[in-house]
N, C-alpha and C positions, 0 to 999 in steps of 0.2 A: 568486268568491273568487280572490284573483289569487295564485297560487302562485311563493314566493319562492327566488331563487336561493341556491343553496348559496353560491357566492362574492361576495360584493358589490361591484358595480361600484361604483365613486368616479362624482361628479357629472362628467357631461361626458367620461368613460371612452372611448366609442367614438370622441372626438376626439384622446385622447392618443397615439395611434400614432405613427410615424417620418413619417406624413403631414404632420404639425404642424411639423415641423422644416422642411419647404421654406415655410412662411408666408412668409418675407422674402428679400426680395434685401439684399448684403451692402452692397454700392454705397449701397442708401436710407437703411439703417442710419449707415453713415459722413455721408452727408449729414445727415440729423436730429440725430446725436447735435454734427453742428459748428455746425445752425442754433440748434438748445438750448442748446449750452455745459455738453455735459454733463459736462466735466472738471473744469468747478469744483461740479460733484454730488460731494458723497462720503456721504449716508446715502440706501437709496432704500428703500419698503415698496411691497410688491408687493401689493394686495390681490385677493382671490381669486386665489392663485398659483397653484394645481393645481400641479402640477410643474415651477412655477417656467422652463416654457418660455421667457417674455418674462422675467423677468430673467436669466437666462441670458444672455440676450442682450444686455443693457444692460448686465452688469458691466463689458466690457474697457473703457465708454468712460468710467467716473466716474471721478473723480478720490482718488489714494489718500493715506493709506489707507480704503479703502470699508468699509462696511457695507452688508448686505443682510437685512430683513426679510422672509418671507415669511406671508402671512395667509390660513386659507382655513377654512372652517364646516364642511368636509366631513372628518371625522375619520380617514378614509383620505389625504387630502392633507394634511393638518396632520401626522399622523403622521411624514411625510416615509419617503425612503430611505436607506441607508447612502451612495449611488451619485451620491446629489444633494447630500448635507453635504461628501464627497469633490471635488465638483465645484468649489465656492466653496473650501473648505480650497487645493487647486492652484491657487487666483487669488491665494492670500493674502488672502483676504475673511471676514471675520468675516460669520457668518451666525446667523440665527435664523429658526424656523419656530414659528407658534403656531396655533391653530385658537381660531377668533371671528367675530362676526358682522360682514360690512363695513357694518351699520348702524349699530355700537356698536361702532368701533376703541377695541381695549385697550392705547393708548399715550394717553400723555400730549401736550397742546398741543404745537405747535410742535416737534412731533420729527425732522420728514425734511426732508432738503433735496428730495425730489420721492419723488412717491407717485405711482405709474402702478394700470395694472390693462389685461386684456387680455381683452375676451370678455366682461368682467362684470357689468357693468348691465344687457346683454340679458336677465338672469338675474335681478335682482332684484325686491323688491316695491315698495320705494319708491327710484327713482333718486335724483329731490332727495337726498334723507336720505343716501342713501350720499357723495354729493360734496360735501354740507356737512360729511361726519367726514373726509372726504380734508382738504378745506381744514381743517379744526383742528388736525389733527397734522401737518400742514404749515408751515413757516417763515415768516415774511413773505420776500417774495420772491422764495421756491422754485416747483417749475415741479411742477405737475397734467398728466400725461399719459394720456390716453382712448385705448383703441384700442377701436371698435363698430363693428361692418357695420349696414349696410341689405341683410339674408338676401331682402326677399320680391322684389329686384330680376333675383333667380337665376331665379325663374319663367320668367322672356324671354329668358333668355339660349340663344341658337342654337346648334346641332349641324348638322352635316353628317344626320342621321336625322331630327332636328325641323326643319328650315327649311322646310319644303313642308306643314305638317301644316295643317288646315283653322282658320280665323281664331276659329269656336266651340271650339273643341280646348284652341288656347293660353289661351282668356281662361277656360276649365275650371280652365285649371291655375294662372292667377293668383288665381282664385274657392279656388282648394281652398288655395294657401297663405296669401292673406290672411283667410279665416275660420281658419284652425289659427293665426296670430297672434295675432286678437283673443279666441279663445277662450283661449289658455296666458295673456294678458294678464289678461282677466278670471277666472281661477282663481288671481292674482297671484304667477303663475311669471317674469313677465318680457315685456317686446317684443324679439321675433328682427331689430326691424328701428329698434332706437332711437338709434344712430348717428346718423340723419337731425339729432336733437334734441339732441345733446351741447353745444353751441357755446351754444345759448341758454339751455340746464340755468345749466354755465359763466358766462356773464353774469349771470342772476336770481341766482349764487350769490354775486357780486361780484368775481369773478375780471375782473383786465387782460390785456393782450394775446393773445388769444384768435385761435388761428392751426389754422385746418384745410387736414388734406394728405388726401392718395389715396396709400395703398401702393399700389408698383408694380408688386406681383406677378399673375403671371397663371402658372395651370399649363397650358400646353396641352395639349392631345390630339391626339395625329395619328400613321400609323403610321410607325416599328412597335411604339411604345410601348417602347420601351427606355432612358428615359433615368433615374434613380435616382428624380428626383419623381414619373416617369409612372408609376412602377413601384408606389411607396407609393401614390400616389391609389388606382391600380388596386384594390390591396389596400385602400383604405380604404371601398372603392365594396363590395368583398366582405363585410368587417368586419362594417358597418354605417355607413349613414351620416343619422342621427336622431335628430330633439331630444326623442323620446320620453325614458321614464327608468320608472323598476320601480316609481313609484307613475300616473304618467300618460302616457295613450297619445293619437297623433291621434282616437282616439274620445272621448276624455275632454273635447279641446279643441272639437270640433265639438258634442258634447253638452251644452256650457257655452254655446253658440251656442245654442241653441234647437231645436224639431224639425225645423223647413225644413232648417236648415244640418244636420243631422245626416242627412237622407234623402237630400240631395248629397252627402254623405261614400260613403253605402253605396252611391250607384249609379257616383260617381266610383271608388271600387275594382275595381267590378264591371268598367267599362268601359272602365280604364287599367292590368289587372293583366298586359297584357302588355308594357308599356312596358320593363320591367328588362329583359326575355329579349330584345326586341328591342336592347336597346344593347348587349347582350353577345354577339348574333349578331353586329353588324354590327363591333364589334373583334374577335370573332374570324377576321371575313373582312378586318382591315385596312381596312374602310370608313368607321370611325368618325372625327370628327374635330372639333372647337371648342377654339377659345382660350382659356377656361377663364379667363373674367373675373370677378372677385367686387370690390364694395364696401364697403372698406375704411375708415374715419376714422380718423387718425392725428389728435388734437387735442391742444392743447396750450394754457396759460396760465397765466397768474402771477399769485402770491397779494398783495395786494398791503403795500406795506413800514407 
């Protein structure tokens, strides 16, 4: 019996930190929103907004006077803040937050001049479903924008501590993230890695001009770790940083896998539980260091007139 927390975390909680706030550089922002044309946006709905980090960020470029919808299923995020209606009130933007399902948006046809969403199909049950209600409260027109990673690419990605490690080691640890994929997929929590698939979702759905980028961000790592991003990663590496959540854990996802895959789980812990202590040794000796590359899809398309 899994014993529940006295405070409950919101969906995706151990991602909302100040960590989230370095996702983008300012530069790629200003590019996208002039290849978009996002000033002649003026209504945008944010589905699955958690806290509204990504539009946050989209408001200085639409065109005014704006509106901002925000939509999210998890009644701690819907709920909203004082601190976040304050935030759009100081832009002069009329805002709204509602709590619903992004498989069943509760607006009417044709209501936004662009509907983004950041993070949030890796999350869902049925993507299709979700981006055909994006495109219906959508304008003829108006512009669909996707932001998904491809998470299990992280697997390979090199360190100054991992770059020497033995060739079975690393493909352990692509073995252990892609069953914990297929497993949260088949318990239909979502793919961590469906990014890949956005562009041809996009087409099957009818959507024109269908245009994919790479966010440019990368947080590096290297000593002395003092720089405000390196500093929140830091803390986010303490935090927590896991697609688990208070009803399912990587045992649940491996267990949905079958029993092979679940006796690699348990002897994968046994015999990589010292991998954390090791990364935290070697920054605290100033040894540690990687580029801190992740893949990003910035997509985009238009619905057509």
């Amino acid at each position: 019996m899994r014993t529940k927390n006295i405070k409950r975390k919101g969906h995706s909680e151990d991602f909302f930190g100040e960590y989230r706030d370095f996702w983008w550089n300012e530069g790629f922002l200003n590019l996208l929103a002039k290849r978009l044309q996002l000033h002649t946006h003026f209504s945008l709905l944010d589905v699955g907004c958690g806290q509204c980090h990504w539009s946050r960020l989209l408001v200085d470029y639409l065109g005014a006077p704006a509106k901002v919808c925000g939509i999210d299923n998890d009644r701690k995020w819907a709920k909203g803040e004082g601190e976040l209606r304050q935030y759009f009130e100081s832009k002069g933007v009329e805002f709204e937050l509602k709590k619903g399902d992004a498989h069943k948006l509760p607006y009417d046809d044709e209501s936004f001049d662009i509907v983004t969403c950041q993070t949030l199909l890796i999350h869902v049950r049925h993507p299709k479903v979700v981006i055909d209600e994006m495109k219906r409260v959508l304008k003829p027109g108006g512009t669909i924008l996707c932001v998904e990673p491809n998470n299990l690419v992280q697997s390979l990605t090199q360190s100054s501590v991992s770059m020497n490690d033995p060739v079975d080691e690393v493909l352990d640890h692509v073995r252990y993230a892609l069953i914990f994929e297929r497993g949260k997929k088949k318990l239909g929590l979502g793919d961590n890695s469906l990014g890949d698939l956005v562009p041809g979702f996009l087409v099957q759905a009818g959507f024109n001009q269908v245009e994919v980028r790479l966010s440019d961000k990368a947080i590096a790592m290297y000593p002395p770790y003092t720089t405000d991003e390196q500093i929140a990663t830091m803390r986010q590496w303490q935090n927590g940083n896991t697609w688990s959540n208070e009803e399912f854990s990587d045992y649940d996802y491996f267990r949905a896998m079958g029993q092979e895959n679940l006796d690699f789980f348990e002897k994968y812990k046994r015999k990589y539980a010292h991998l954390g202590e090791r990364m935290l040794r070697n920054i605290d000796a100033n040894k540690y260091h990687s580029a801190g590359g992740a893949m990003m899809y910035v997509i985009s398309a238009t619905k057509p007139l």
